[in-house]
MDAnalysis code that builds the backbone (N, CA, C; Angstrom):
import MDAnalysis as mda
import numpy as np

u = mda.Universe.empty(516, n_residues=172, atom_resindex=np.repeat(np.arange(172), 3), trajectory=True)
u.add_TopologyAttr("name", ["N", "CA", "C"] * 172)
u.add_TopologyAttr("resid", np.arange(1, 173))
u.add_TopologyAttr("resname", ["UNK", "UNK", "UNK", "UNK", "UNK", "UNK", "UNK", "UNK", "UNK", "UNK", "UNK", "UNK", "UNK", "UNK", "UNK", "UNK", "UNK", "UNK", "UNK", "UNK", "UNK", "UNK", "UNK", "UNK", "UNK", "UNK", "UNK", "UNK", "UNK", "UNK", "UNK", "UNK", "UNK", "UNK", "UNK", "UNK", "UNK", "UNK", "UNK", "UNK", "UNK", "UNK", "UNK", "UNK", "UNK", "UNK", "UNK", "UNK", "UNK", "UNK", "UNK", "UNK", "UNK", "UNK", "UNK", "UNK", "UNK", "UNK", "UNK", "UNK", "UNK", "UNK", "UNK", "UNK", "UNK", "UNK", "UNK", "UNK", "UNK", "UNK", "UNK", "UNK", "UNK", "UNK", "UNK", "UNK", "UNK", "UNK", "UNK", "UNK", "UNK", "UNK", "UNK", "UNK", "UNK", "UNK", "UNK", "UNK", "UNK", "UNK", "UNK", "UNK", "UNK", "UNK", "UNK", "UNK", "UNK", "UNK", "UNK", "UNK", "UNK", "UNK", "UNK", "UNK", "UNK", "UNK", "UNK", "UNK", "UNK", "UNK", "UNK", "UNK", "UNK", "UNK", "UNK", "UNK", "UNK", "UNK", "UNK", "UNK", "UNK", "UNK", "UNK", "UNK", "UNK", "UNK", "UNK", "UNK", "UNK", "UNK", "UNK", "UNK", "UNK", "UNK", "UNK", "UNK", "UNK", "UNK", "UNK", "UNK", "UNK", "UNK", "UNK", "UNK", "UNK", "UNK", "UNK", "UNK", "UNK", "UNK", "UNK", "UNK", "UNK", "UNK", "UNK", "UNK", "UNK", "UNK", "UNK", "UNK", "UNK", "UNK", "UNK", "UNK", "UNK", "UNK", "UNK", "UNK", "UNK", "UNK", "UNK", "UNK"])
u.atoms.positions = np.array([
    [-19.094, -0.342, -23.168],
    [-17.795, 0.295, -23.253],
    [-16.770, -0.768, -23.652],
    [-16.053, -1.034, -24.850],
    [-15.407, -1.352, -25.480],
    [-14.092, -1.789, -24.175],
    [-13.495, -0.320, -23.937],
    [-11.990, -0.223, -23.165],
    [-12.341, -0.028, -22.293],
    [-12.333, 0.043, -20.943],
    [-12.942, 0.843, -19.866],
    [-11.547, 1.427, -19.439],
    [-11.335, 2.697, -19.077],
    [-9.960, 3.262, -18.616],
    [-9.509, 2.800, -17.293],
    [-8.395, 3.135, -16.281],
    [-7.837, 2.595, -15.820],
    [-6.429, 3.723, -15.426],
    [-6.294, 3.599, -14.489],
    [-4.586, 4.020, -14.088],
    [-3.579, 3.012, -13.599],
    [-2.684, 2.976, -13.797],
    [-1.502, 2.362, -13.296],
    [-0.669, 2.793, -12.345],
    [-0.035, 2.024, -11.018],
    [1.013, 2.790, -10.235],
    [-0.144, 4.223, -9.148],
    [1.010, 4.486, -8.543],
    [0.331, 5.758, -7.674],
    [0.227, 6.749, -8.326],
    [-0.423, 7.877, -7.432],
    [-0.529, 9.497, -7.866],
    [0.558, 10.340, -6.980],
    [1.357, 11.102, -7.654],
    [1.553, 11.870, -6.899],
    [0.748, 12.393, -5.745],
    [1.665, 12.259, -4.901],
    [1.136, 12.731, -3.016],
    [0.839, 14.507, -3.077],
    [0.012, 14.793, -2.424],
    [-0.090, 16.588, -2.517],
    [0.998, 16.856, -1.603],
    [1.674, 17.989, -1.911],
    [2.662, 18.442, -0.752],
    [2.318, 18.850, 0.774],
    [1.253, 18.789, 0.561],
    [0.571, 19.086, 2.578],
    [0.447, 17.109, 3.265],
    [0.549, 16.731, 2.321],
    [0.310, 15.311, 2.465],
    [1.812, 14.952, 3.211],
    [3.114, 14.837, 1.660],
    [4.351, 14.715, 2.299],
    [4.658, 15.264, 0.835],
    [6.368, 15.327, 1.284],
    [6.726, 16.530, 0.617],
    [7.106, 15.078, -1.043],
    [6.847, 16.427, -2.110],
    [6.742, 15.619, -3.670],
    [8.099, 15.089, -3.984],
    [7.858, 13.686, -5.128],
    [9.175, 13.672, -5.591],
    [10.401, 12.682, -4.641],
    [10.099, 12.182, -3.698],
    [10.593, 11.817, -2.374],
    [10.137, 10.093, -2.174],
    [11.456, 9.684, -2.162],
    [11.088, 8.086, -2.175],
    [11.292, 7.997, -0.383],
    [9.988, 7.235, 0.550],
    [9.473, 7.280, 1.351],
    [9.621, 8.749, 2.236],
    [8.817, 9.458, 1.379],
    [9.071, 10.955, 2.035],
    [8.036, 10.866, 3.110],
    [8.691, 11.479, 4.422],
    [7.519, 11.836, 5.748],
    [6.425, 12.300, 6.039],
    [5.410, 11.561, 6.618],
    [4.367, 12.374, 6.277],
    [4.675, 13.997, 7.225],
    [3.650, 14.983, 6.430],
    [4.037, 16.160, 7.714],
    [2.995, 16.499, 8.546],
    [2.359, 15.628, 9.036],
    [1.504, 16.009, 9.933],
    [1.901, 14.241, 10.616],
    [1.086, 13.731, 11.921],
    [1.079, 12.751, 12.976],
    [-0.822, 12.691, 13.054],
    [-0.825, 11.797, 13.783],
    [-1.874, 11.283, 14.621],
    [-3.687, 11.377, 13.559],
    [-4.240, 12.121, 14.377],
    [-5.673, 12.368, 13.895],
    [-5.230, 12.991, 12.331],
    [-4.530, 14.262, 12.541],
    [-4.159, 15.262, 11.810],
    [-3.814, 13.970, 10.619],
    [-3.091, 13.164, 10.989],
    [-2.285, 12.678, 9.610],
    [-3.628, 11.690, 8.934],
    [-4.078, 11.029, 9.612],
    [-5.401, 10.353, 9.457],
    [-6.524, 11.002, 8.419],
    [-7.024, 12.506, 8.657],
    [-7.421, 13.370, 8.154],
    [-6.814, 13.427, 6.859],
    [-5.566, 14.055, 6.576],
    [-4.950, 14.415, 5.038],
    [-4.811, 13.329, 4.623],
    [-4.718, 12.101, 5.013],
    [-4.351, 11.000, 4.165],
    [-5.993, 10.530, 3.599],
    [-6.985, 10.814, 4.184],
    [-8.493, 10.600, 3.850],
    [-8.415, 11.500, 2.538],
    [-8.378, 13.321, 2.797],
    [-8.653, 13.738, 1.796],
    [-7.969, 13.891, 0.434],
    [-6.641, 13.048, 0.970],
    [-5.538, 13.162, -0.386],
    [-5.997, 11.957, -1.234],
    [-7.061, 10.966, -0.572],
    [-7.530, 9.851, -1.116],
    [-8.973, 10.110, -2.011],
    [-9.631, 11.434, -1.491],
    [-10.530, 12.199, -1.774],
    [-10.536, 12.540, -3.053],
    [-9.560, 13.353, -2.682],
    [-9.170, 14.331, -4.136],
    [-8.768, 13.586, -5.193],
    [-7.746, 12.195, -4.924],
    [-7.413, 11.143, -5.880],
    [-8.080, 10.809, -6.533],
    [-9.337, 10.362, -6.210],
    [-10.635, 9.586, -6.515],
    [-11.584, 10.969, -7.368],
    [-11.872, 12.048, -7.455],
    [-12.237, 12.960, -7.978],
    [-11.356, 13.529, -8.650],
    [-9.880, 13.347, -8.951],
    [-9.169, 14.045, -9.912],
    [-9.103, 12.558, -11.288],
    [-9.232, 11.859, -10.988],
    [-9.133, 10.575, -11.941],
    [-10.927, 10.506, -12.695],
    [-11.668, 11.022, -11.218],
    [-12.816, 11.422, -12.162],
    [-13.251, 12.196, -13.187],
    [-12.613, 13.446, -12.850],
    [-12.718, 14.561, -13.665],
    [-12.170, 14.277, -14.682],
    [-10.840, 13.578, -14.957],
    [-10.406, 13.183, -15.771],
    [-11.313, 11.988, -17.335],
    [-11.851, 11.822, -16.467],
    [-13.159, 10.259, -17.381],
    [-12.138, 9.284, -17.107],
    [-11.920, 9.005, -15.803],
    [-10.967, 7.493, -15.740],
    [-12.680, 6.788, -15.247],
    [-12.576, 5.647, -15.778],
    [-13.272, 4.839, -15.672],
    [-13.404, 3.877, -14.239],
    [-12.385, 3.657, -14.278],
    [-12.139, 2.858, -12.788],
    [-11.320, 3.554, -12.098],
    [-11.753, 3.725, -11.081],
    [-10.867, 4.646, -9.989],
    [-10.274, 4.320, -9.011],
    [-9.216, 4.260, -8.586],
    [-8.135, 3.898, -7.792],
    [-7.702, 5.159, -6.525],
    [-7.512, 4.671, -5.505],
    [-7.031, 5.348, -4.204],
    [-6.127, 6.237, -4.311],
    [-4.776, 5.379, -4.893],
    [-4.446, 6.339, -5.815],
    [-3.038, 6.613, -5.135],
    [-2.995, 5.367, -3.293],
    [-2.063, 5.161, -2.789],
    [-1.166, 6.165, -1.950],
    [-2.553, 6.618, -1.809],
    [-2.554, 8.376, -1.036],
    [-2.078, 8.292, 0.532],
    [-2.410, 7.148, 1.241],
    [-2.184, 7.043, 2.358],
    [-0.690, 5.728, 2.657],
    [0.214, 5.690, 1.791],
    [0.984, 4.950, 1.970],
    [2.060, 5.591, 1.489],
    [3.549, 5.471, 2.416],
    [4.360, 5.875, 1.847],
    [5.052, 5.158, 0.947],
    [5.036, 4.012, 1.013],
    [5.637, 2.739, -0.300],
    [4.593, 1.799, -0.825],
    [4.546, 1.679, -1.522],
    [3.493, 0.455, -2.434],
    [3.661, -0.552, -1.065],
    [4.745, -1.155, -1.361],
    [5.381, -2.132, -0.320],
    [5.139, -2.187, 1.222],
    [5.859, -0.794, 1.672],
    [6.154, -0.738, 3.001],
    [4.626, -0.384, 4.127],
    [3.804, 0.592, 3.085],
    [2.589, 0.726, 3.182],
    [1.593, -0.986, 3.973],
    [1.751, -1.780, 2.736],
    [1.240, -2.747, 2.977],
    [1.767, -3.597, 4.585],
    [3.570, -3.467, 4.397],
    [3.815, -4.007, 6.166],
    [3.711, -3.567, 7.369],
    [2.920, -2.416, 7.294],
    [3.246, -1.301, 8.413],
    [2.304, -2.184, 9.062],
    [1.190, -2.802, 8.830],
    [-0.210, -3.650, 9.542],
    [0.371, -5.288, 9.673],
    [1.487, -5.812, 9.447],
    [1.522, -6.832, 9.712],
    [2.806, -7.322, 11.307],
    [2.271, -7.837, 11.612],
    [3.045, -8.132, 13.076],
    [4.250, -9.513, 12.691],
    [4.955, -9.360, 13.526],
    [6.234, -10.334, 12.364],
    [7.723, -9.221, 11.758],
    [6.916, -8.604, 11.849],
    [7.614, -7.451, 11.205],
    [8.923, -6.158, 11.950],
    [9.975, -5.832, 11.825],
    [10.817, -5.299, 13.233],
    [11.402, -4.136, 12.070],
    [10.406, -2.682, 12.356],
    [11.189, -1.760, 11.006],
    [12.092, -0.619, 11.982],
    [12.451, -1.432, 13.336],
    [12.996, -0.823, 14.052],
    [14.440, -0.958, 13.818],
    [14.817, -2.089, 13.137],
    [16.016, -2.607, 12.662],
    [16.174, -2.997, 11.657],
    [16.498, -1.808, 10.627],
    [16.370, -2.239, 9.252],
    [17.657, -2.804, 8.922],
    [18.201, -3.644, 8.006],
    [19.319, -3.745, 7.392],
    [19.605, -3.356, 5.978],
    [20.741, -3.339, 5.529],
    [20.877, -3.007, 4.302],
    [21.070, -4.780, 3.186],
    [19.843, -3.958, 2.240],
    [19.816, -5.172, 1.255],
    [19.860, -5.181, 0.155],
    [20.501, -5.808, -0.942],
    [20.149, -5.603, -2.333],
    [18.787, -5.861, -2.958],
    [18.200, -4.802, -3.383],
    [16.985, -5.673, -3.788],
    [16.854, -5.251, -5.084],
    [15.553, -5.879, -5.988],
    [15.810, -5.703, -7.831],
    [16.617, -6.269, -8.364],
    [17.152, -7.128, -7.441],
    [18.242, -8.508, -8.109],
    [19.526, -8.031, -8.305],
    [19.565, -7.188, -7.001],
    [20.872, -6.150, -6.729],
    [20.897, -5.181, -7.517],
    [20.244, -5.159, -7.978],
    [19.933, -3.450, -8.978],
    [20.638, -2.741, -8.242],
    [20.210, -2.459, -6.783],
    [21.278, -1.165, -5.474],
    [20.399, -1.834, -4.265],
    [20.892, -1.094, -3.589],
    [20.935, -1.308, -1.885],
    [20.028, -0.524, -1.639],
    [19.069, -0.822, -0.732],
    [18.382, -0.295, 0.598],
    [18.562, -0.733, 1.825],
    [17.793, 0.205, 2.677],
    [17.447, -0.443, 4.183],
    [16.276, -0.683, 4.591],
    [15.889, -2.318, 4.809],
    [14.921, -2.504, 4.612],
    [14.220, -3.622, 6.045],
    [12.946, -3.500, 6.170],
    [12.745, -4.180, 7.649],
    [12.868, -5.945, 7.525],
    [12.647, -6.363, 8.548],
    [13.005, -7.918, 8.632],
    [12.085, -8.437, 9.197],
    [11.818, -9.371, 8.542],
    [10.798, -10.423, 9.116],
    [11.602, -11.426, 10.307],
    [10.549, -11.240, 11.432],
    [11.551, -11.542, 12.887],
    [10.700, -12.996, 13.700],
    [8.911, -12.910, 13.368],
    [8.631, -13.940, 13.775],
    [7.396, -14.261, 12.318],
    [6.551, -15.027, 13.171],
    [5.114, -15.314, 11.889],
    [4.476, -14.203, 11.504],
    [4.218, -14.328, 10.328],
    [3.378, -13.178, 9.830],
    [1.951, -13.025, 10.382],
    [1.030, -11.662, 10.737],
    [-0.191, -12.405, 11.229],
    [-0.498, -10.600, 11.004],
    [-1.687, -10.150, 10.147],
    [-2.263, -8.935, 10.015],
    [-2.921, -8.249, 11.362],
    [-2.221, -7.486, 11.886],
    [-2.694, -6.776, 13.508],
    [-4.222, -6.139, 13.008],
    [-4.958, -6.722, 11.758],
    [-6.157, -5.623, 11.332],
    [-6.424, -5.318, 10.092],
    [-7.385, -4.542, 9.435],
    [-7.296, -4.604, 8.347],
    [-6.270, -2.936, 7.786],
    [-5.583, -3.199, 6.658],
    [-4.605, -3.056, 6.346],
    [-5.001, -1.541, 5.299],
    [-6.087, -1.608, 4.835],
    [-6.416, -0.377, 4.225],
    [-7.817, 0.138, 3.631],
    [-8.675, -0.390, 4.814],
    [-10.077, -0.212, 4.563],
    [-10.069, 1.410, 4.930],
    [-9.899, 2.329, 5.723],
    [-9.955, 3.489, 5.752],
    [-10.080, 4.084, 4.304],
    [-8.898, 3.875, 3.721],
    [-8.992, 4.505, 2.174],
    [-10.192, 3.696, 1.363],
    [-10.253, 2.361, 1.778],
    [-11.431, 1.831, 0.859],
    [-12.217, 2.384, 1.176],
    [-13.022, 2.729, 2.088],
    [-14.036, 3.354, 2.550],
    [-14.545, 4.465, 2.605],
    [-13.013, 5.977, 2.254],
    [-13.390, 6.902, 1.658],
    [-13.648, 7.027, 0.375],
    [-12.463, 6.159, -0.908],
    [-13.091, 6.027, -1.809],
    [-14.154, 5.848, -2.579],
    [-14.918, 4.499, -1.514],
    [-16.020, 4.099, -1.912],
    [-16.978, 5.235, -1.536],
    [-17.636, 6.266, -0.575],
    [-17.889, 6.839, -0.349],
    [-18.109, 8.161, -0.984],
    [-16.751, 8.334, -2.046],
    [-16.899, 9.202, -2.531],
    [-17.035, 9.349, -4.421],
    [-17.183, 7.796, -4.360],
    [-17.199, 8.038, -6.299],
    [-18.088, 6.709, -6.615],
    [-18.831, 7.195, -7.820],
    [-19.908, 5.515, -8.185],
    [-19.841, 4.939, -9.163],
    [-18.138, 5.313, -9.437],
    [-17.351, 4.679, -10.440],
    [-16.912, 3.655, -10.087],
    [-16.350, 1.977, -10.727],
    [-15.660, 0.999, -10.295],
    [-14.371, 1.551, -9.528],
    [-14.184, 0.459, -8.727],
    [-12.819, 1.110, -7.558],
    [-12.645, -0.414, -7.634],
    [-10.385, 0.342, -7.884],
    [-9.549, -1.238, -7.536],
    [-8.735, -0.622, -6.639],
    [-8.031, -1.695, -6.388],
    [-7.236, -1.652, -5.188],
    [-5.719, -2.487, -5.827],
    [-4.660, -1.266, -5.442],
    [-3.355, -2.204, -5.658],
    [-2.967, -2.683, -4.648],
    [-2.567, -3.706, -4.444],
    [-1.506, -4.818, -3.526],
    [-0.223, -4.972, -4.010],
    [0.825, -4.996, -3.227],
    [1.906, -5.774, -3.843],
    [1.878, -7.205, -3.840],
    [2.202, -7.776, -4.666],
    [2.489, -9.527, -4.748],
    [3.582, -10.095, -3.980],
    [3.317, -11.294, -3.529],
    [4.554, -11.875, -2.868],
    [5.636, -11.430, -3.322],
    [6.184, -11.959, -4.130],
    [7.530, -12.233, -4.870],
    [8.160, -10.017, -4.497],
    [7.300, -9.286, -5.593],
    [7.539, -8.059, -4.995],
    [8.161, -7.759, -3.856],
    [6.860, -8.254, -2.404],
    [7.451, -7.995, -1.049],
    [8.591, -8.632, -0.951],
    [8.825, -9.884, -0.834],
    [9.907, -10.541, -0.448],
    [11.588, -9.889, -1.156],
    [11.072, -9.386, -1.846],
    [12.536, -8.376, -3.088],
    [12.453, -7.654, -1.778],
    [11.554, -6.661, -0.969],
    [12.099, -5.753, -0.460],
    [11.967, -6.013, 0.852],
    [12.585, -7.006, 1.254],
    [12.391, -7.164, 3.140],
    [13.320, -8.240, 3.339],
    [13.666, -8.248, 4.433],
    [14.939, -8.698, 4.733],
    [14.250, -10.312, 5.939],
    [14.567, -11.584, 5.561],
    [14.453, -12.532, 6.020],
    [15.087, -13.188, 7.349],
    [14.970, -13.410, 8.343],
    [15.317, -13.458, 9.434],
    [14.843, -14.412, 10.108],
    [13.723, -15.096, 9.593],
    [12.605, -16.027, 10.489],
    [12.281, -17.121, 9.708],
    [12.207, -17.148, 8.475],
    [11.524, -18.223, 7.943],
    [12.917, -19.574, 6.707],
    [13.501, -18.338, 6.513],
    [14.590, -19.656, 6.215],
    [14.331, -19.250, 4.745],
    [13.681, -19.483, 4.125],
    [12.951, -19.999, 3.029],
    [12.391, -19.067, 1.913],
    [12.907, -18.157, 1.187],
    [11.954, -17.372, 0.427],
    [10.731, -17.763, 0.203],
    [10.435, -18.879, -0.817],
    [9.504, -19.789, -1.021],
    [8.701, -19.675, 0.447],
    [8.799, -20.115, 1.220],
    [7.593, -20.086, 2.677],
    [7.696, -18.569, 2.937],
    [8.527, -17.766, 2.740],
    [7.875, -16.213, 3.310],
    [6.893, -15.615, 2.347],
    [7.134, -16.448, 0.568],
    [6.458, -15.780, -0.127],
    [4.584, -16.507, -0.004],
    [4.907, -17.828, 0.410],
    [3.336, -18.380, 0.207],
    [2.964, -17.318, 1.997],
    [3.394, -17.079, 3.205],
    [2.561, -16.447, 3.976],
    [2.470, -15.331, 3.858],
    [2.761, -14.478, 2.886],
    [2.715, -13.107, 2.577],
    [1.702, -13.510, 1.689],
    [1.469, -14.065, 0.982],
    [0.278, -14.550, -0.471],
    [-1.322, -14.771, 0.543],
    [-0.650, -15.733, 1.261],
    [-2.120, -15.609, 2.465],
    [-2.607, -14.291, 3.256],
    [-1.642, -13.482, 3.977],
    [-2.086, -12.237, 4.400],
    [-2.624, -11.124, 2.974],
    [-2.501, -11.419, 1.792],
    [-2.801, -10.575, 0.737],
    [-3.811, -10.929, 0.058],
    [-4.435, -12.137, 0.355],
    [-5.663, -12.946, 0.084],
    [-6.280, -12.415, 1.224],
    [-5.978, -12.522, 2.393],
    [-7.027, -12.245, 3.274],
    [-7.451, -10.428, 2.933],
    [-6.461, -9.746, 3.023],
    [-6.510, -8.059, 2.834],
    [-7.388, -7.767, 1.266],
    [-7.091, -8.454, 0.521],
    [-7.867, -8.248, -0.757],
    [-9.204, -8.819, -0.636],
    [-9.584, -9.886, -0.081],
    [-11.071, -9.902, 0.506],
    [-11.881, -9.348, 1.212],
    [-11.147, -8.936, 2.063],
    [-11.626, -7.683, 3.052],
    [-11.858, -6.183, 2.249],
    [-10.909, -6.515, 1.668],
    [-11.325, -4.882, 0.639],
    [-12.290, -4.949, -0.420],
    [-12.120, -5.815, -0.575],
    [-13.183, -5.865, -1.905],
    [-14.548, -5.872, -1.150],
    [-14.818, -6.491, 0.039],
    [-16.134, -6.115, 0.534],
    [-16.639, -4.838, 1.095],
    [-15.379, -4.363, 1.816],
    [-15.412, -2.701, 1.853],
    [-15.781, -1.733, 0.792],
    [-15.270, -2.004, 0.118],
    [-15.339, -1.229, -1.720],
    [-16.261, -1.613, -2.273],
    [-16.929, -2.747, -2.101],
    [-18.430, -2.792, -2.724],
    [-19.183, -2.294, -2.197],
    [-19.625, -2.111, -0.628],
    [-20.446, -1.490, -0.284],
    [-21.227, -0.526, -0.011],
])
């Protein structure tokens, strides 16, 4: 195969998932329940990119409400109990966004669930998006480390560790 296909960015969320169209829209279900739809919205992701002839198949970012925020919800360090308002996109506009309060340190792995339904369900290549340092650090508010530069190399280490971990999940 010459090209092998590929998607970019997320999929639209199904509306039983959270509601469409909605920048960090809620999920509408909690607990097991939410656990459940976020599996099969990862399901269906992975079999609608199939049906399609995508070549490499992607999650599809079914179980996260932000590229970003998705990724911090698993890291400890983290206080999204007190967001502030920040410019981010190089002041493009304002959000409210969480703060890094002590060391960064992954409470776990961060998105093997979806690796694991994916993998499970297609025997097509499977990637996985991450956000990159520089990315995160645009959208989180500094409080602990002083230093962009040092929040961005320990965010680079927790995303090395999470991308190793996945990639062994997803191969297997």
């Amino acid at each position: 195969m010459l090209f092998p296909t590929t998607i970019a960015g997320s999929l639209p969320k199904p509306e039983w998932l959270a509601e469409p169209n909605v920048l960090w829209a809620p999920w509408k279900s909690d607990g097991a329940e939410l656990a459940r739809a976020k599996r099969d919205a990862t399901i269906l992701a992975v079999k609608l990119q199939e049906d399609a002839g995508v070549d490499i198949v992607t999650e599809g970012e079914q179980a996260r409400q932000h590229f970003v925020h998705g990724f911090l919800e698993r890291i400890e360090g983290i206080d999204f109990a007190h967001k502030v308002e920040m410019g981010i996109r190089k002041d493009r506009y304002k959000a409210m966004v969480p703060q890094v309060v002590a060391p960064l340190q992954l409470k776990g792995r961060v998105h093997e669930s979806e690796a694991r339904a994916a993998r499970a369900h297609t025997k097509n290549k499977l990637k996985f998006t991450l956000p990159g340092p520089m990315t995160i650090i645009d959208t989180i508010a500094d409080q602990y480390y002083g230093d962009r530069v040092k929040m961005a190399f320990a965010f680079a280490e927790l995303l090395n560790q999470e991308a190793r971990r996945c990639r062994l999940t997803a191969s297997t």
